[in-house]
C-alpha positions as CSV (number, residue, x, y, z in Angstrom):
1,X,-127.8,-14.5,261.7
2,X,-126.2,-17.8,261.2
3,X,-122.7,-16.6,262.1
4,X,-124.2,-15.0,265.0
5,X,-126.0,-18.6,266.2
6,X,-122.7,-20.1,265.5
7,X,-120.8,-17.9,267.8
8,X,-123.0,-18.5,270.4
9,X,-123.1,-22.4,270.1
10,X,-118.9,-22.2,270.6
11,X,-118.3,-19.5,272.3
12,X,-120.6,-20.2,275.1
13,X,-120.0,-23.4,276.6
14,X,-115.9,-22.7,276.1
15,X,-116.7,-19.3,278.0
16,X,-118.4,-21.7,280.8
17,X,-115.4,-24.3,281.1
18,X,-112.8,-21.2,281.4
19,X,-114.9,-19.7,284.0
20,X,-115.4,-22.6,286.2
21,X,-112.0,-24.0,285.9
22,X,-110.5,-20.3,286.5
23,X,-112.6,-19.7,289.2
24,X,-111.9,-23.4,290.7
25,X,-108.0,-23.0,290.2
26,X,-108.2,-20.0,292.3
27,X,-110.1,-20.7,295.2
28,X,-108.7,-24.4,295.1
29,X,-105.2,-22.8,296.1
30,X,-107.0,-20.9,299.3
31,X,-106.8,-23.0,302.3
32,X,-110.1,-23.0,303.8
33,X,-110.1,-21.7,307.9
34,X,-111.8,-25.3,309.0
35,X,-108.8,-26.8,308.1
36,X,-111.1,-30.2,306.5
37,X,-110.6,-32.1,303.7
38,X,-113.5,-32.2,300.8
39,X,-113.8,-36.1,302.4
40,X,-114.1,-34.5,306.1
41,X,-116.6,-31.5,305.1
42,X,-118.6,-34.7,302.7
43,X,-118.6,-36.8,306.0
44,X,-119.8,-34.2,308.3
45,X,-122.6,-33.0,306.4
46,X,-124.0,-36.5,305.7
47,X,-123.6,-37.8,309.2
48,X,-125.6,-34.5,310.0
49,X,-128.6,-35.3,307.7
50,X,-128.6,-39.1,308.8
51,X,-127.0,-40.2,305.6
52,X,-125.0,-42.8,307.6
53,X,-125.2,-45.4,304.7
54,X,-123.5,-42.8,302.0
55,X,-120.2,-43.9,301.5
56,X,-117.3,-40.5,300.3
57,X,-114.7,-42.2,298.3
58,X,-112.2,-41.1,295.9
59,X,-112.7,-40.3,292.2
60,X,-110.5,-40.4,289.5
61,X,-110.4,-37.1,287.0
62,X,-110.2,-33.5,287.4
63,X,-113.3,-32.1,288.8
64,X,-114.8,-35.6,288.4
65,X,-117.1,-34.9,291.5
66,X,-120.4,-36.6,291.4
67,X,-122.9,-38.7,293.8
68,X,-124.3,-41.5,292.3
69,X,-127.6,-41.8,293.7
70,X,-127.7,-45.6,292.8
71,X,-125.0,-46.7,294.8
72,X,-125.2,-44.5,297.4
73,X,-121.6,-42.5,297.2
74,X,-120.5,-39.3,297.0
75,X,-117.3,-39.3,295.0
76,X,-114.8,-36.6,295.0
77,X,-111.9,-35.8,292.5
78,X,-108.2,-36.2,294.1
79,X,-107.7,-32.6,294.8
80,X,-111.1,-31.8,296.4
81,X,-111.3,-35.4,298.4
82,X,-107.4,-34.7,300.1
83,X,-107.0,-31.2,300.2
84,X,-108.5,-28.5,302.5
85,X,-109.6,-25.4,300.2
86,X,-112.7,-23.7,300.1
87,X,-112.9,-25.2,296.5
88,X,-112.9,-28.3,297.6
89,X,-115.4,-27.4,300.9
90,X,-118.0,-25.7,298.0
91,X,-117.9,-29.0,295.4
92,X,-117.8,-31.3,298.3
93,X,-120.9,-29.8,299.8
94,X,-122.5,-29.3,296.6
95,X,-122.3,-33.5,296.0
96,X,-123.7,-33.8,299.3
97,X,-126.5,-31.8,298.3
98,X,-128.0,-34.2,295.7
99,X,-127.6,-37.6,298.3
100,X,-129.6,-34.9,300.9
101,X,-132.2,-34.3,297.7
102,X,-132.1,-37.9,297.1
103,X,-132.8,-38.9,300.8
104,X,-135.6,-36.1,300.7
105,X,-137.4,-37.5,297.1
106,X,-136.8,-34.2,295.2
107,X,-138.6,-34.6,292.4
108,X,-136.8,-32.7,290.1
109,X,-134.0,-35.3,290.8
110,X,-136.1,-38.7,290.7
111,X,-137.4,-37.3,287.4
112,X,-134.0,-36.7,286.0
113,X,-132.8,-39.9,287.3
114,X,-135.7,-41.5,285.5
115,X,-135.5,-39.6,282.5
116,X,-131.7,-40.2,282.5
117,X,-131.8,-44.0,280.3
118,X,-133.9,-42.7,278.2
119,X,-132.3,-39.7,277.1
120,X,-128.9,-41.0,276.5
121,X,-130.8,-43.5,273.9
122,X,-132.7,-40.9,272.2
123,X,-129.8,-38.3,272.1
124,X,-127.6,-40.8,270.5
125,X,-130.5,-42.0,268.4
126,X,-132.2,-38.5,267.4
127,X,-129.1,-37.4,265.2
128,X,-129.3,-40.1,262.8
129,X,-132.8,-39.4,261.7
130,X,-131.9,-35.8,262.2
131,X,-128.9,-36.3,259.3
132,X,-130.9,-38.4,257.1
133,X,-133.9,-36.3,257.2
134,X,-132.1,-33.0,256.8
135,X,-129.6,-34.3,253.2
136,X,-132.6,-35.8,251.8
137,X,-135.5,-34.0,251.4
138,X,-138.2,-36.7,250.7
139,X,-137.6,-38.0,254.0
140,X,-138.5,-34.7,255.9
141,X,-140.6,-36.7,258.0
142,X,-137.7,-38.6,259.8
143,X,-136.5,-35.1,260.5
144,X,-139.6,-34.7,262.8
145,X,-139.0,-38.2,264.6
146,X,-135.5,-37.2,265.1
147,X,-136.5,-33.4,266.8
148,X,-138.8,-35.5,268.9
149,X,-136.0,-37.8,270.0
150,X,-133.4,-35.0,270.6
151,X,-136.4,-33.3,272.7
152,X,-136.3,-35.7,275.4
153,X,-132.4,-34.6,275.6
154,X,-133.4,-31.2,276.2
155,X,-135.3,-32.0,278.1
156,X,-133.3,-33.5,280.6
157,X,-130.4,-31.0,280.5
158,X,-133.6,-28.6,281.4
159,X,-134.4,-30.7,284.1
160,X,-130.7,-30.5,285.2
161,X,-130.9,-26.7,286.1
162,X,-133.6,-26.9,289.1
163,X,-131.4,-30.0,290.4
164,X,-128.2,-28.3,290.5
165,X,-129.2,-24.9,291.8
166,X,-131.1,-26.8,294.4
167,X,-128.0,-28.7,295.6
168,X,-126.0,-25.8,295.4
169,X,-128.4,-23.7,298.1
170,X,-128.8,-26.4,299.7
171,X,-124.7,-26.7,300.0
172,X,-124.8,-23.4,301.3
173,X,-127.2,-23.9,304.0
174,X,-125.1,-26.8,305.2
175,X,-121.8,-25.4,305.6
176,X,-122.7,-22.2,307.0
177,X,-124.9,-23.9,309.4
178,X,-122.5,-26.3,310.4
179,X,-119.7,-23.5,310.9
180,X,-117.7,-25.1,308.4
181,X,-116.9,-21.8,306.5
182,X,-116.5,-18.5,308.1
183,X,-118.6,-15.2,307.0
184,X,-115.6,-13.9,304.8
185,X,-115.5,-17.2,303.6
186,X,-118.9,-17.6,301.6
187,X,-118.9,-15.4,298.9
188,X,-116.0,-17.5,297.7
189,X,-117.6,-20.3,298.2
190,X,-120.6,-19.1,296.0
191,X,-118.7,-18.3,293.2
192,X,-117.2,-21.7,292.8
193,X,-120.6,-23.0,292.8
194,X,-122.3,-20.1,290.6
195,X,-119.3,-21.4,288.2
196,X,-119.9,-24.5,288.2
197,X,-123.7,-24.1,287.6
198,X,-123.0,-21.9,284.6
199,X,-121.6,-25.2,282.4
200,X,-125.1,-26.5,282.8
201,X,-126.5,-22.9,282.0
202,X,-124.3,-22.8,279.0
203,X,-125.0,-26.5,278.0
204,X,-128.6,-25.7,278.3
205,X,-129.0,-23.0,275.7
206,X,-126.6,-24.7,273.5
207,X,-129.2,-27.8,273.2
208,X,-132.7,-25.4,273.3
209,X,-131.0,-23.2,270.5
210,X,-129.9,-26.5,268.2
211,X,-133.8,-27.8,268.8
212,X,-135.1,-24.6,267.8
213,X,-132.9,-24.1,264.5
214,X,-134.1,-27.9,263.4
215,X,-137.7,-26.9,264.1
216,X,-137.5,-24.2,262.4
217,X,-136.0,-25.8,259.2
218,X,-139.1,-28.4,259.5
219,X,-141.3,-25.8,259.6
220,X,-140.3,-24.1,256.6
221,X,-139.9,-27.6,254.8
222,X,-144.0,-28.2,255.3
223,X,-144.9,-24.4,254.9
């Protein structure tokens, strides 16, 4: 059973990075009909929705996409901010999305964004009552405390799920309302974002499965 837990805590999220890098790499080399660049189809869409303010700027990374909902920028990776594929039309869209959720107050996305400091705390903090507790047994009890802290992690990488699938539909809705992409254009489209959303999926239930094998082990300890 163990072996079979352990496959699935590898396996899985390197499954998730080959898909959506494969899966990137291939549309990324297919020129998109519009002829836009990631910065032109980010532009567009957010002078379209009002978001005058939200600045598109250049990243530094592959697939280093993200919009930072603090300062008020969408920023896109080299390839994707320069070049006119329907990779780049998809993941620039998809950034979009969360500064349209963030304009809108989707709560999924002010609660992660709240939740966000604290998790990074407790994640980092969790596994050090989590080692201590588990080598010796006397202090099962800082076991506990540490499952509580690595729960508030979970927690926010559960959060994560409704806020990415959310920005992907609502990438979607944009760029085929706008005529950005054509008809025989959006099923590509979809898979580099259905890609893309299946790190998070994969990341996900990695961290539920680790929480539940650690409660688990605390349960037996106090049975």
């Amino acid at each position: 059973m163990f072996l079979v837990y352990l496959g699935i805590i590898i396996l899985l999220p390197l499954y998730a990075q080959f898909k959506v890098k494969s899966t990137y790499n291939k549309y990324a080399r297919i020129r998109s009909t519009s002829g836009m660049t990631g910065a032109e189809v980010a532009r567009m869409i957010l002078d379209h929705n009002g978001l005058h303010d939200v600045k598109v700027v250049e990243s530094q990374g592959f697939l280093s996409d993200h919009y930072n909902p603090i300062t008020k920028i969408v920023a896109l990776s080299p390839q994707n901010y320069r070049d006119a594929s329907v990779a780049g039309t998809a993941v620039a869209a998809h950034e979009v999305g969360h500064a349209i959720q963030d304009k809108e107050a989707y709560a999924f996305l002010r609660f992660r964004h709240r939740l966000a400091p604290v998790a990074n705390i407790t994640s980092n903090a969790s596994w050090i009552f989590i080692m201590i507790g588990l080598f010796v047994g006397s202090l099962n009890s800082l076991l506990g405390i540490g499952i509580l802290l690595m729960a508030v992690g979970v927690l926010f990488q559960i959060v994560t799920l409704p806020v990415e699938f959310n920005a992907s539909s609502r990438a979607m809705n944009q760029i085929v309302e706008l005529g950005i992409i054509r008809n025989e254009e959006e099923p590509h489209a979809k898979k580099v974002l259905s890609a893309a959303a299946m790190t998070y999926v994969a990341a996900t239930a990695v961290a539920v499965l680790e929480l539940l094998r650690l409660v688990l082990i605390f349960t037996n300890r106090n049975d």
